[in-house]
Backbone of each chain as ProteinMPNN parsed JSONL, in Angstrom:
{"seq_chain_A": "XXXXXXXXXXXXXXXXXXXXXXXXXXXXXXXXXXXXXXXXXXXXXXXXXXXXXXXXXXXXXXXXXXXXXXXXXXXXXXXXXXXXXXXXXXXXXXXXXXXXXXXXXX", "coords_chain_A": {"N_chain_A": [[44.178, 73.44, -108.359], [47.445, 74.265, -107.068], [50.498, 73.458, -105.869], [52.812, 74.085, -103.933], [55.657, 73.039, -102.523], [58.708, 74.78, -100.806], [62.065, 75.782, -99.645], [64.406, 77.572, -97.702], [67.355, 78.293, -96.368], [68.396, 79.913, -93.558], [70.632, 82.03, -92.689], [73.612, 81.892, -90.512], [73.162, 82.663, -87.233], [71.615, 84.903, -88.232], [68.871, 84.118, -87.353], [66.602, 85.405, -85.802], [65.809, 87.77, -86.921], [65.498, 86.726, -89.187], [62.988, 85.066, -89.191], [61.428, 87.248, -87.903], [61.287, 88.333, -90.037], [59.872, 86.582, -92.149], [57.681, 85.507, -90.603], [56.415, 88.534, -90.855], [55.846, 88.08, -93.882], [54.262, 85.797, -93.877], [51.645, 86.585, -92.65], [51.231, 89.316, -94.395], [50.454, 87.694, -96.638], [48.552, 86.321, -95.96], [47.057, 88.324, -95.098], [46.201, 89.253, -97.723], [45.856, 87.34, -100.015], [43.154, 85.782, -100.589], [43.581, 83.858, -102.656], [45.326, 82.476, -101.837], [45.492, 79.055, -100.497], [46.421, 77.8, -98.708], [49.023, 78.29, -96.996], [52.003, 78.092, -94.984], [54.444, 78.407, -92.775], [57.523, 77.199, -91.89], [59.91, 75.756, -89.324], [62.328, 73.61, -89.521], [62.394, 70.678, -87.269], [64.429, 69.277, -86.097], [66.577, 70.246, -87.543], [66.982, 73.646, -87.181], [67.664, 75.963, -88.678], [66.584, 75.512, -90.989], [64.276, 76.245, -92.714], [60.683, 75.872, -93.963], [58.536, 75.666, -95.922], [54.719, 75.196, -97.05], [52.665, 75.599, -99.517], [49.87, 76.265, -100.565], [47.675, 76.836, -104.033], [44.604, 78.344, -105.229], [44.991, 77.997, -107.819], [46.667, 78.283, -111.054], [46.444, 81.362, -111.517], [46.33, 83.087, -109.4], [48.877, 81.439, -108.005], [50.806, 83.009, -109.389], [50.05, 85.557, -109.139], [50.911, 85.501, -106.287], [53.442, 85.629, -106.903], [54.35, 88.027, -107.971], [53.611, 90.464, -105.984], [53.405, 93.134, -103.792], [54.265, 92.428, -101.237], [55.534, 89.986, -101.634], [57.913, 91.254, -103.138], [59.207, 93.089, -101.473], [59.872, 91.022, -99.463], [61.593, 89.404, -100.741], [63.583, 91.649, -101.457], [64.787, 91.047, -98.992], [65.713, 88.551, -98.382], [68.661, 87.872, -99.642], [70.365, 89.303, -97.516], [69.876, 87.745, -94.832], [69.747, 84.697, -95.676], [70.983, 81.555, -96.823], [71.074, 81.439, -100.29], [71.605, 79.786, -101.649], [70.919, 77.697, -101.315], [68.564, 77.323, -101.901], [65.381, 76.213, -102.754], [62.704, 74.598, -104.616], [59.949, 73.586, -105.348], [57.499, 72.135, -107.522], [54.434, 70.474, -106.672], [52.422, 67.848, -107.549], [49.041, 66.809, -106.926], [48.131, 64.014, -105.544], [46.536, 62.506, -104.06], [44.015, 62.885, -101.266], [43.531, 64.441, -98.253], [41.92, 67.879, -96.69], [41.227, 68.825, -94.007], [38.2, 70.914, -92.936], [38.957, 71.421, -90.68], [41.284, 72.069, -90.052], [41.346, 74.948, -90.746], [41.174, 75.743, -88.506]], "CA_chain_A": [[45.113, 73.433, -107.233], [48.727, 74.299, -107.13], [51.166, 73.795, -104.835], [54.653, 74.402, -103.616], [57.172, 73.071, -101.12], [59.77, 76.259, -101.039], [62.841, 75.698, -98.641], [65.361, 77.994, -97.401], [68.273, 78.194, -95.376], [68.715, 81.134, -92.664], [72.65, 81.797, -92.387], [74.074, 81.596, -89.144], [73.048, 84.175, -86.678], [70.101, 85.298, -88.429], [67.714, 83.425, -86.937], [65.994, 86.688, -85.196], [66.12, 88.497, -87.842], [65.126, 86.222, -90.509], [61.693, 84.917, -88.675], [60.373, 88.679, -87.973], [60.606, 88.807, -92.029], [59.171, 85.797, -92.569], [56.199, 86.49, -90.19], [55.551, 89.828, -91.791], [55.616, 87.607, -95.23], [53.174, 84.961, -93.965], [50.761, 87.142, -92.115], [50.833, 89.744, -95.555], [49.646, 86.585, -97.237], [46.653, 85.859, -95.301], [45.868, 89.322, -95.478], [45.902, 89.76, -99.353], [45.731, 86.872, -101.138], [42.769, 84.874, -100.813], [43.709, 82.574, -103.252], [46.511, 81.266, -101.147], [44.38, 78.29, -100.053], [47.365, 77.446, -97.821], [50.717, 79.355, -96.581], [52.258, 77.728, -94.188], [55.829, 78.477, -93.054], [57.81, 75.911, -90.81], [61.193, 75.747, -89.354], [62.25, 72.062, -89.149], [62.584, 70.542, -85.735], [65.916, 68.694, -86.077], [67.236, 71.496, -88.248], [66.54, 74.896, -87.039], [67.817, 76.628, -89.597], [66.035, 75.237, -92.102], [62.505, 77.044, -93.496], [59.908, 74.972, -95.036], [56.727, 76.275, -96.571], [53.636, 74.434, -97.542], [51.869, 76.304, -100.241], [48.853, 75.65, -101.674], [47.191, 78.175, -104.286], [43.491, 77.736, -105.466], [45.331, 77.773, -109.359], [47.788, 78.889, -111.337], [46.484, 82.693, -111.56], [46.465, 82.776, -107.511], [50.47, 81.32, -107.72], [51.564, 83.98, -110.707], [49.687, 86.871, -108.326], [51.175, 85.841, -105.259], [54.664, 86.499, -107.162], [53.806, 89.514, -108.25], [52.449, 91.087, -104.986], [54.507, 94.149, -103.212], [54.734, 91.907, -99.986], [56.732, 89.553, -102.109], [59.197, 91.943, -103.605], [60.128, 93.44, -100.153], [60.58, 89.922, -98.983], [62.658, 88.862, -101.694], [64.725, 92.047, -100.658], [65.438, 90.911, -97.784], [65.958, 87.455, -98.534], [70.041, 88.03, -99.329], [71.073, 89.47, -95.856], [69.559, 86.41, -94.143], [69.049, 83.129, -96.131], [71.693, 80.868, -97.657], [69.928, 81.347, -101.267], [72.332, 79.21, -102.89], [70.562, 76.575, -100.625], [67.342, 77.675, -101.811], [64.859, 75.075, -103.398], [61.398, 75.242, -105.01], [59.536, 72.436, -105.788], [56.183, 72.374, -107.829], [53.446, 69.325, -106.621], [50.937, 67.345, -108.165], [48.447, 66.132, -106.108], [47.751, 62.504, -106.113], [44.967, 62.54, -103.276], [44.282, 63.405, -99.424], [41.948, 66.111, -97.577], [42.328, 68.76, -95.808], [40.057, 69.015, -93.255], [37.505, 72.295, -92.271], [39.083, 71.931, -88.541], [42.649, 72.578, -90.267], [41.665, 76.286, -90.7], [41.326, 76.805, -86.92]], "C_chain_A": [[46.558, 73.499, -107.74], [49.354, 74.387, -105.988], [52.548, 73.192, -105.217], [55.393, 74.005, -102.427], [58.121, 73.923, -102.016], [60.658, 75.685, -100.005], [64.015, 76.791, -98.904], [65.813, 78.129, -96.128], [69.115, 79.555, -94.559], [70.159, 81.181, -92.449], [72.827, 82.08, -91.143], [73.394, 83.122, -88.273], [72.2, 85.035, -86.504], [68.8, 84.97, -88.055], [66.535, 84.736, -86.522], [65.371, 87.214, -85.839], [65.06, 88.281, -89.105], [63.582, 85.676, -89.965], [61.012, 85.911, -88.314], [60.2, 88.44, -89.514], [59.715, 87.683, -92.336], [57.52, 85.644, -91.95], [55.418, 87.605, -90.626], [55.153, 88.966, -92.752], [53.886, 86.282, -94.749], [51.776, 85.592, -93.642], [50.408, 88.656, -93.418], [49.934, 88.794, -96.616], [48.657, 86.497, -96.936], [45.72, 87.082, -95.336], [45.479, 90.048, -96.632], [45.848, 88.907, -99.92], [44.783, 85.664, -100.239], [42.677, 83.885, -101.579], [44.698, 81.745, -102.994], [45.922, 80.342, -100.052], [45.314, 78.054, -98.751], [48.412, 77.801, -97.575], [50.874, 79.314, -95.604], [53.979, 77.614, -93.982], [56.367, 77.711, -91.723], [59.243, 75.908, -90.711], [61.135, 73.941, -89.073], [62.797, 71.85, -88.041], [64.165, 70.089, -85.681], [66.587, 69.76, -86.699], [67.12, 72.799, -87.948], [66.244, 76.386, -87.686], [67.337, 76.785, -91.129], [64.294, 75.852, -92.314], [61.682, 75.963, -94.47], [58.828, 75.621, -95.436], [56.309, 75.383, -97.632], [52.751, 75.733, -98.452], [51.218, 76.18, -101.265], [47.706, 76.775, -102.387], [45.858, 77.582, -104.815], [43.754, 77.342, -107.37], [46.409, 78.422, -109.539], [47.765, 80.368, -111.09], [46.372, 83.288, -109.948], [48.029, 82.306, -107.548], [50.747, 82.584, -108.325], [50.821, 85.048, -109.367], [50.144, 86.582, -107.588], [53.302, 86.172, -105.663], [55.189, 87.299, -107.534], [53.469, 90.687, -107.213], [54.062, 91.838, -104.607], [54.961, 93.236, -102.018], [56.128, 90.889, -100.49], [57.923, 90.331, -102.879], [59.659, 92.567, -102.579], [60.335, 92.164, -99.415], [61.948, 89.415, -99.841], [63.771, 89.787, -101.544], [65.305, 91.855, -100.01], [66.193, 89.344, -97.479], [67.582, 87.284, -98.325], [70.936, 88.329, -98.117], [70.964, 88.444, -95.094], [69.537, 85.135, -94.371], [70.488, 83.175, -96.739], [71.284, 80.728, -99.761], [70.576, 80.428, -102.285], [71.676, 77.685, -101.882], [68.869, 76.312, -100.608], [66.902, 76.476, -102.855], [63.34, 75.537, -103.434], [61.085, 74.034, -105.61], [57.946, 72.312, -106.151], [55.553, 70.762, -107.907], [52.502, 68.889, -107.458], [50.444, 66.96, -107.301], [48.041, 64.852, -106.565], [46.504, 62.297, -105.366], [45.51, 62.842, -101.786], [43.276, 64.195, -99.171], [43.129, 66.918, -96.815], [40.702, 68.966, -95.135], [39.039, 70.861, -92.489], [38.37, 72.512, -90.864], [40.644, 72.8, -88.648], [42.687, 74.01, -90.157], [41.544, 76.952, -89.152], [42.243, 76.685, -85.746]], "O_chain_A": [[46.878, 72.859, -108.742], [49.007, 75.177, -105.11], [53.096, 72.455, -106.037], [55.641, 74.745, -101.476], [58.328, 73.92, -103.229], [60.015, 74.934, -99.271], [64.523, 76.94, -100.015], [65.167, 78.122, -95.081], [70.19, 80.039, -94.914], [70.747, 80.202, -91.99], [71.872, 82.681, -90.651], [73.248, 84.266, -88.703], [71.879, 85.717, -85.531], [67.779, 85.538, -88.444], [65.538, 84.774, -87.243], [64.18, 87.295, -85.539], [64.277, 89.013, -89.71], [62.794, 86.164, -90.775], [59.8, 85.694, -88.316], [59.111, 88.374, -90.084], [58.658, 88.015, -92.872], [56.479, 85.66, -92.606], [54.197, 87.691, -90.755], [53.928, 88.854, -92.727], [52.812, 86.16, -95.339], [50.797, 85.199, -94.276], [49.254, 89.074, -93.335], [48.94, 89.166, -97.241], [47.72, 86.604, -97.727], [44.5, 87.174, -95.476], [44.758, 91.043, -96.711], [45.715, 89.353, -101.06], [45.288, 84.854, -99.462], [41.838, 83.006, -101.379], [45.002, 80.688, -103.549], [45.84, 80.716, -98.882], [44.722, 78.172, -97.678], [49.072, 77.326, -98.499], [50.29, 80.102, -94.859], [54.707, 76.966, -94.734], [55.712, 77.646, -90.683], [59.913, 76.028, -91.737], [60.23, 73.253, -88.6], [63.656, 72.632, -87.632], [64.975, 70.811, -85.101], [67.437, 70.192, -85.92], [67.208, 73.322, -89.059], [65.442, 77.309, -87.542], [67.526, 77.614, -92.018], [63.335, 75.442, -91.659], [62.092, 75.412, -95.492], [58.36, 76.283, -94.509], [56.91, 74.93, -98.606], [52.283, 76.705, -97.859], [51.554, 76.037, -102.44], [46.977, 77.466, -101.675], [45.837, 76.354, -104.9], [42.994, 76.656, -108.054], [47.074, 79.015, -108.688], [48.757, 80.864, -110.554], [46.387, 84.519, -109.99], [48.619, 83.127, -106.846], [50.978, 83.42, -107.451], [51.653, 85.092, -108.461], [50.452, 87.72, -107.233], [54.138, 86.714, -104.939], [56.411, 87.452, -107.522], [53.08, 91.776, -107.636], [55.214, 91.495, -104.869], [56.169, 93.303, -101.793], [57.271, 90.911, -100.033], [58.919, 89.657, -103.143], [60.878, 92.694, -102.702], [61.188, 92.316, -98.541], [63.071, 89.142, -99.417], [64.895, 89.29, -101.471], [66.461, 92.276, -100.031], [67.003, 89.085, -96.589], [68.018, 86.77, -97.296], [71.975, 87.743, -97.81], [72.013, 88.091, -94.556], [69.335, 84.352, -93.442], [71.109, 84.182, -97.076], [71.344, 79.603, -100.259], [70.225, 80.3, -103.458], [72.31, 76.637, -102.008], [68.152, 75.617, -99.887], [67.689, 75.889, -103.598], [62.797, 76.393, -102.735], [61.887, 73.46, -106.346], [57.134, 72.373, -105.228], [55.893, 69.946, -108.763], [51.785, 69.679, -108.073], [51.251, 66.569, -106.458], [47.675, 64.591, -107.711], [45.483, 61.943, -105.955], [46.626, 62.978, -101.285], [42.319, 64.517, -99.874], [44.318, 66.811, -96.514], [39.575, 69.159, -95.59], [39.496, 71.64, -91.653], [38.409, 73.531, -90.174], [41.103, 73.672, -87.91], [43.672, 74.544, -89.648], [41.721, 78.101, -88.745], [42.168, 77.49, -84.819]]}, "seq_chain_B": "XXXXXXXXXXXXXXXXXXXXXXXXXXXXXXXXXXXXXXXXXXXXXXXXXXXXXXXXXXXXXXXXXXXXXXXXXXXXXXXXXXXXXXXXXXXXXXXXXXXXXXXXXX", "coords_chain_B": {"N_chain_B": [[49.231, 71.21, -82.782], [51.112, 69.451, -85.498], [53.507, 68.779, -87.779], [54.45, 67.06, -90.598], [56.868, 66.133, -93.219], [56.704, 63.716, -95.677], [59.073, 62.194, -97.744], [59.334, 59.551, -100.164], [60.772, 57.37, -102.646], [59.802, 56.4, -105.223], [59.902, 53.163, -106.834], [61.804, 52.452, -110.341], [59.301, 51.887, -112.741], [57.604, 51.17, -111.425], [55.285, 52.802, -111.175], [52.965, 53.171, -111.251], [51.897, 50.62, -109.784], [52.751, 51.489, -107.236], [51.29, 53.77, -107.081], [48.648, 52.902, -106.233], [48.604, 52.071, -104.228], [49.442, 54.521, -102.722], [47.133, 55.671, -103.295], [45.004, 54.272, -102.164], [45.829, 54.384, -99.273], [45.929, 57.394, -98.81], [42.928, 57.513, -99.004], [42.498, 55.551, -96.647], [43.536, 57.295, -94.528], [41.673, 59.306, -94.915], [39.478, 58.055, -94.367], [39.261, 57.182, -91.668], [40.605, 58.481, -89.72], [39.998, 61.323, -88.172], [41.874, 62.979, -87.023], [44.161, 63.681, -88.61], [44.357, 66.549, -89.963], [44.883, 67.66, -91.881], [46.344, 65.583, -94.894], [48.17, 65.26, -97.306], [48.724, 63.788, -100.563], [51.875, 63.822, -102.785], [53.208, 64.259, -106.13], [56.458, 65.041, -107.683], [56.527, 67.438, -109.658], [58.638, 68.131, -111.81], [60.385, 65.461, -110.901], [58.617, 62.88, -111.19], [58.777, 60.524, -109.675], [59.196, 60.923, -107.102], [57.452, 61.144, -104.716], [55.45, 63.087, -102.173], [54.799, 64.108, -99.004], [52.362, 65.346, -97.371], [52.048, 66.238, -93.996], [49.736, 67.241, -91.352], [48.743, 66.848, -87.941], [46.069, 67.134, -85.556], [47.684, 67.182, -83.351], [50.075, 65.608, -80.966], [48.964, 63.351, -79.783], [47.144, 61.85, -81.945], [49.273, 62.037, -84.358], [50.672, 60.195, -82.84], [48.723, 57.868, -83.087], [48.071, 57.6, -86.098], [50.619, 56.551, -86.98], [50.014, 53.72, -85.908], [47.672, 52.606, -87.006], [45.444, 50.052, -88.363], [45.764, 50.234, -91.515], [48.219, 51.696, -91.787], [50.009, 50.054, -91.316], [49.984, 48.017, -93.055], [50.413, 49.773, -95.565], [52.917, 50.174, -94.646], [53.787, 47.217, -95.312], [53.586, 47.229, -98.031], [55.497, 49.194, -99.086], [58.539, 47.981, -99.252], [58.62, 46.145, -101.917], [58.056, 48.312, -103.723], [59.269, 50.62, -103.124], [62.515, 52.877, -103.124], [63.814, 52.094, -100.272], [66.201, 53.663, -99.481], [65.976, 56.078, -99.585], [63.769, 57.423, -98.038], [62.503, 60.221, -96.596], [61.846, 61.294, -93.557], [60.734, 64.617, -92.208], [59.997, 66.402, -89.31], [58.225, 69.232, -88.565], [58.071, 72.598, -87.506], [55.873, 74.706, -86.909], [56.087, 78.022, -88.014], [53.893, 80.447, -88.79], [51.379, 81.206, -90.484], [48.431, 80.281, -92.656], [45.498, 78.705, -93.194], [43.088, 78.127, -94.84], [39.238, 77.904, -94.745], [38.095, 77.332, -96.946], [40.274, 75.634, -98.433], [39.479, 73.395, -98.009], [37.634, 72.287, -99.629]], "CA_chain_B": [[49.68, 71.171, -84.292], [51.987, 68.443, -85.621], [53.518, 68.865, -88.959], [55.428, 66.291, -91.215], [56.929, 66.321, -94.618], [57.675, 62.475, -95.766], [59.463, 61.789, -99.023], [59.249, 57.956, -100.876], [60.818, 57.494, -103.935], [59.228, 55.161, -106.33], [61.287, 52.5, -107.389], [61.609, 52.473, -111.642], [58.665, 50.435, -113.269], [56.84, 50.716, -110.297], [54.902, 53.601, -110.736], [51.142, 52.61, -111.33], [51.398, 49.979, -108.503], [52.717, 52.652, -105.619], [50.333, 55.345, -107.162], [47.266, 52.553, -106.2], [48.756, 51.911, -103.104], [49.323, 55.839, -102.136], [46.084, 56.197, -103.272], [44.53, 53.474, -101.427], [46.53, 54.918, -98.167], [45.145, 58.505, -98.298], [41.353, 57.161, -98.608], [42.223, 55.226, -95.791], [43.343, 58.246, -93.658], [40.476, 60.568, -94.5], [38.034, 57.989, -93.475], [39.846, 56.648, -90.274], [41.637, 59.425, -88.653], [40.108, 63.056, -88.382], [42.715, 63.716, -86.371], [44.352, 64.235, -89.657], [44.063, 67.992, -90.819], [45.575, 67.716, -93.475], [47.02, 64.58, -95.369], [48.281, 65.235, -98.571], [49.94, 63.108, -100.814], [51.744, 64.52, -103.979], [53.889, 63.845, -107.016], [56.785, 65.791, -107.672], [56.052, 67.725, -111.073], [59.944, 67.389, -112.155], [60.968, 64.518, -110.607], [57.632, 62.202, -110.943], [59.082, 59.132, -109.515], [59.396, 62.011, -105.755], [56.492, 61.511, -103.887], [56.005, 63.871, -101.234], [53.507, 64.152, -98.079], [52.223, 67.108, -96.333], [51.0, 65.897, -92.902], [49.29, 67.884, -90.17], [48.118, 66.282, -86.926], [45.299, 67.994, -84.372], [48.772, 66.265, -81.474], [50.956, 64.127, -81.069], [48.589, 61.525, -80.109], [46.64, 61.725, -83.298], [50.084, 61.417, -85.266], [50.602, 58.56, -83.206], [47.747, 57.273, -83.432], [48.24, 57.431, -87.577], [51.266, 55.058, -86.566], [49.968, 52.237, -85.359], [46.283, 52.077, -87.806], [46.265, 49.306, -89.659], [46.334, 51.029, -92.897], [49.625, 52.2, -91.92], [50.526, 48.703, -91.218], [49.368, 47.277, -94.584], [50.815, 50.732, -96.555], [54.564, 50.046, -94.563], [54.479, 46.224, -95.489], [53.678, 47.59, -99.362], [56.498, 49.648, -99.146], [59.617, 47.544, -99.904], [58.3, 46.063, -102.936], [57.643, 49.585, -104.679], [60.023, 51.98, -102.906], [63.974, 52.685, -102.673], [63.778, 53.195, -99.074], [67.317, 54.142, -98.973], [65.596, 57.304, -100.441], [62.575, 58.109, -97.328], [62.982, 61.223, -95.87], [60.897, 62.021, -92.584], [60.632, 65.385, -91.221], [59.138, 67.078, -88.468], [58.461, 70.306, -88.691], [57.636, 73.365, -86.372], [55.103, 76.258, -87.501], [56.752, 79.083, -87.51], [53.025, 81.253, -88.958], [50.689, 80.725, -91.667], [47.06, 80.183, -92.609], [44.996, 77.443, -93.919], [41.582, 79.186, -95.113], [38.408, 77.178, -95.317], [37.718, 76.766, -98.796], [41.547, 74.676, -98.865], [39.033, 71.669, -97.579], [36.766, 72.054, -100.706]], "C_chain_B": [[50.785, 70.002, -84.411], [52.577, 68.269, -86.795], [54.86, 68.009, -89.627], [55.463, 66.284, -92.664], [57.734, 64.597, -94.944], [57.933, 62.103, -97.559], [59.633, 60.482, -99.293], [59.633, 58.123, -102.37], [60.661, 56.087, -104.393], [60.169, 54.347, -107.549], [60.873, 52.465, -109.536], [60.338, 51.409, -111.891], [57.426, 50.705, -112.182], [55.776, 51.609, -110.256], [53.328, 53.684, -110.558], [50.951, 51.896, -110.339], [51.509, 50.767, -107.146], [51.711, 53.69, -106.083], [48.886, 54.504, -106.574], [47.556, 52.02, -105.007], [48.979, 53.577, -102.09], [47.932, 56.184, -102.282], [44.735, 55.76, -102.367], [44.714, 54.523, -99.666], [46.035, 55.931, -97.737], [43.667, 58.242, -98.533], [41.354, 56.525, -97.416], [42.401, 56.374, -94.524], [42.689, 58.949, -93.472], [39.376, 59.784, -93.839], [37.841, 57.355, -92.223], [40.259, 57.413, -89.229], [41.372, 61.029, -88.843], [40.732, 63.418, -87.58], [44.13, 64.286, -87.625], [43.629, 64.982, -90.152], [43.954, 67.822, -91.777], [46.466, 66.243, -93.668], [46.794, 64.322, -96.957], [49.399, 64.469, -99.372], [50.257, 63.981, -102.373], [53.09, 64.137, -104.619], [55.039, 64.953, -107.138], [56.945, 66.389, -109.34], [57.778, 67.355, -112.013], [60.496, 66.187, -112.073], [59.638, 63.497, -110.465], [57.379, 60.704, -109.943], [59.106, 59.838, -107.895], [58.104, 61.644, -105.295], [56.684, 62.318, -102.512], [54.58, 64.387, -100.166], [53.962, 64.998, -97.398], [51.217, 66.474, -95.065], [50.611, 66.605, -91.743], [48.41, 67.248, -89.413], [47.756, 67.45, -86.136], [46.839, 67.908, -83.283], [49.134, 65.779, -81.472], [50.047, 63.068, -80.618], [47.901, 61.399, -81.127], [47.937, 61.503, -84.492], [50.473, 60.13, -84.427], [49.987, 57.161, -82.962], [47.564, 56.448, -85.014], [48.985, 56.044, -87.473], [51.088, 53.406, -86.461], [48.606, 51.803, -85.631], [46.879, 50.835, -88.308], [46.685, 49.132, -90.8], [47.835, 51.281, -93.002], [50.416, 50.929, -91.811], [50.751, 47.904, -92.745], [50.224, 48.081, -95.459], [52.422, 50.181, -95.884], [54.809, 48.424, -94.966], [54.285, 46.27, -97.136], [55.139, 48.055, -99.845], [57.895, 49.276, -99.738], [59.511, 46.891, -101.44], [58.38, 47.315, -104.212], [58.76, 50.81, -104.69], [61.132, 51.56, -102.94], [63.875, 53.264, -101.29], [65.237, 53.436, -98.69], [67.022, 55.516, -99.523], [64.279, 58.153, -99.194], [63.406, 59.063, -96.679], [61.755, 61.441, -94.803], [61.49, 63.034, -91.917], [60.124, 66.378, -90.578], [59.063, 68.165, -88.421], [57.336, 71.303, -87.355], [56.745, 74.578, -87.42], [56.06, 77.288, -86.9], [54.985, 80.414, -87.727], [52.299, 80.935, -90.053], [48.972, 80.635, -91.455], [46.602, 78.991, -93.513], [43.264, 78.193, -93.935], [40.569, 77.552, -94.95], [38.245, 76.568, -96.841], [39.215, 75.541, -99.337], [40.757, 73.414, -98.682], [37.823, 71.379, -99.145], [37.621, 71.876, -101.978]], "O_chain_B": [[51.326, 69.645, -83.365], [52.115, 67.203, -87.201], [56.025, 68.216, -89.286], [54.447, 66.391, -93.35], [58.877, 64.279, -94.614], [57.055, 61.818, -98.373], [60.319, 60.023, -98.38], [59.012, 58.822, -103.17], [61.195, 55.03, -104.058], [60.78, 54.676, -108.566], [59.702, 52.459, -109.914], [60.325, 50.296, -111.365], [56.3, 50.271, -112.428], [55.069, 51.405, -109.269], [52.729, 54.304, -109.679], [49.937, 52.174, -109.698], [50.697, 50.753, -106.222], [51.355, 54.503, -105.23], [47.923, 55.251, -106.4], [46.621, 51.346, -104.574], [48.669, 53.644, -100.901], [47.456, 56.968, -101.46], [43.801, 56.465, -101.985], [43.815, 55.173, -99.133], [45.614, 55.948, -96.58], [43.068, 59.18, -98.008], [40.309, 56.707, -96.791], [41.56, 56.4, -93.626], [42.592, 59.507, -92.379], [38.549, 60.264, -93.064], [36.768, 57.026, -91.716], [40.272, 57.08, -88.044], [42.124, 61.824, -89.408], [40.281, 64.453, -87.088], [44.901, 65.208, -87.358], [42.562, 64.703, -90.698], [42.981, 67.823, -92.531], [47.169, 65.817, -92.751], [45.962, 63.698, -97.617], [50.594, 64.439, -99.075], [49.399, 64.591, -103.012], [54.021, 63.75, -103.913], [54.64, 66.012, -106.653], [57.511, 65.667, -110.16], [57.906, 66.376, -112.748], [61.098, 65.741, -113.049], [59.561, 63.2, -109.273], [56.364, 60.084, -109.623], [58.977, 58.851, -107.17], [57.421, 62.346, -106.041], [57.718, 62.292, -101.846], [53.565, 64.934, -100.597], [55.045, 65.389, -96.96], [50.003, 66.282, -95.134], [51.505, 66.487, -90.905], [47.314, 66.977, -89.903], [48.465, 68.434, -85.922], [46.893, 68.766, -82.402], [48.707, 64.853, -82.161], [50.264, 61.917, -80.997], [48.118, 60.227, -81.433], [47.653, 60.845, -85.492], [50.619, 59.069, -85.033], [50.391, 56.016, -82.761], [47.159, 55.305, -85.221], [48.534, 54.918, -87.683], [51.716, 52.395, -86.776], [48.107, 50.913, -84.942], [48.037, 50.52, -88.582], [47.538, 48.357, -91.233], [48.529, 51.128, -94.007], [51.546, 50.905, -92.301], [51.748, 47.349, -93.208], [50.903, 47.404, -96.232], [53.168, 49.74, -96.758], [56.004, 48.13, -94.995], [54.832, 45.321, -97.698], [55.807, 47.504, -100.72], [58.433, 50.014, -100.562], [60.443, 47.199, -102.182], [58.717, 47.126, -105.38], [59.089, 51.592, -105.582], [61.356, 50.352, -102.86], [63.849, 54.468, -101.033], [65.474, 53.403, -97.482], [68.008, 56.109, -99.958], [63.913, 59.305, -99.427], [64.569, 58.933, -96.297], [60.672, 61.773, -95.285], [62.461, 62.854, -91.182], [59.749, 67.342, -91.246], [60.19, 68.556, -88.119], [56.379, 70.951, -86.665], [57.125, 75.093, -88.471], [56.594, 77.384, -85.795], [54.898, 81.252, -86.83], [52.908, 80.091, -90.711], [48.371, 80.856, -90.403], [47.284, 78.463, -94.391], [42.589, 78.633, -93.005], [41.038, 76.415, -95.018], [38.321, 75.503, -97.455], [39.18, 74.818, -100.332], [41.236, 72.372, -99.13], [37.377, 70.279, -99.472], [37.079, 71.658, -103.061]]}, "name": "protein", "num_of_chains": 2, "seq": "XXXXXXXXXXXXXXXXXXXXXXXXXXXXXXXXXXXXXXXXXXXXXXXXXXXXXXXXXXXXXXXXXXXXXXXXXXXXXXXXXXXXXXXXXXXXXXXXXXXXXXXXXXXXXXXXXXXXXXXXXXXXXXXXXXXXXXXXXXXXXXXXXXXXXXXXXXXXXXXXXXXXXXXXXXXXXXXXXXXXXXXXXXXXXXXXXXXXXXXXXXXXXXXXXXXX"}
């Protein structure tokens, strides 16, 4: 298991804009990388502007391929017009314990 | 859906007794509350002393339901002993798209 809290920050305005891309990006995910056990992208409620993603890969060679993939290099294009990236953050987990439950995938 | 990200930072010294009390905490949520999806707890690989929870509720009454177990009772009167809680971060977050596969529960 590997996983990632990712955060970024949509710059003013972009909101529109910047959630079509990020929809294409999550919904490319689900449809090419089964080893992204989890890819989950989240605006925060008090914050609006703020992007969170939960991402959990089945290993390391499942993370390294999903930053590799064409969906991520036309996201990452697009990243500069919309996101604060100097507000950008990446944070790699250990797991200590927990579930995830079968019902979560529906 | 109901999604929360809560940060605890582990006071110096302390780190073996909050890791057997986080660990305690998520056995008690998987076998109390399937209204917890998902309840992950996790270390932060840089910053080890970061803990950092990934929570997904079926609803708001299943998160607050979580609330007011008595696990959660027992885990918040642990708390000052172990943590700097001038350091918790709770927050709520909105799906913006994403997937959670089966096999993430195995």
């Amino acid at each position: 298991m590997n996983t990632i809290v990712a955060r970024l920050k949509i710059q003013d305005g972009k909101e529109d804009e910047a959630l079509q891309v990020l929809k294409k990006m999550v919904a490319d995910v689900e449809a090419n990388e089964p080893g992204a056990l989890a890819y989950l992208c989240h605006r925060s409620i008090d914050n609006p502007s703020e992007i969170v993603f939960f991402e959990l890969y089945a290993d390391d060679d499942a993370s390294k391929a999903h930053r590799g993939t064409p969906h991520m290099a036309e996201f990452a294009a697009a990243l500069p017009a919309l996101f604060d990236l100097s507000q950008t953050k990446i944070e790699r987990l250990e797991r200590v314990g927990g579930v995830v439950r079968d019902s979560a995938a529906t």
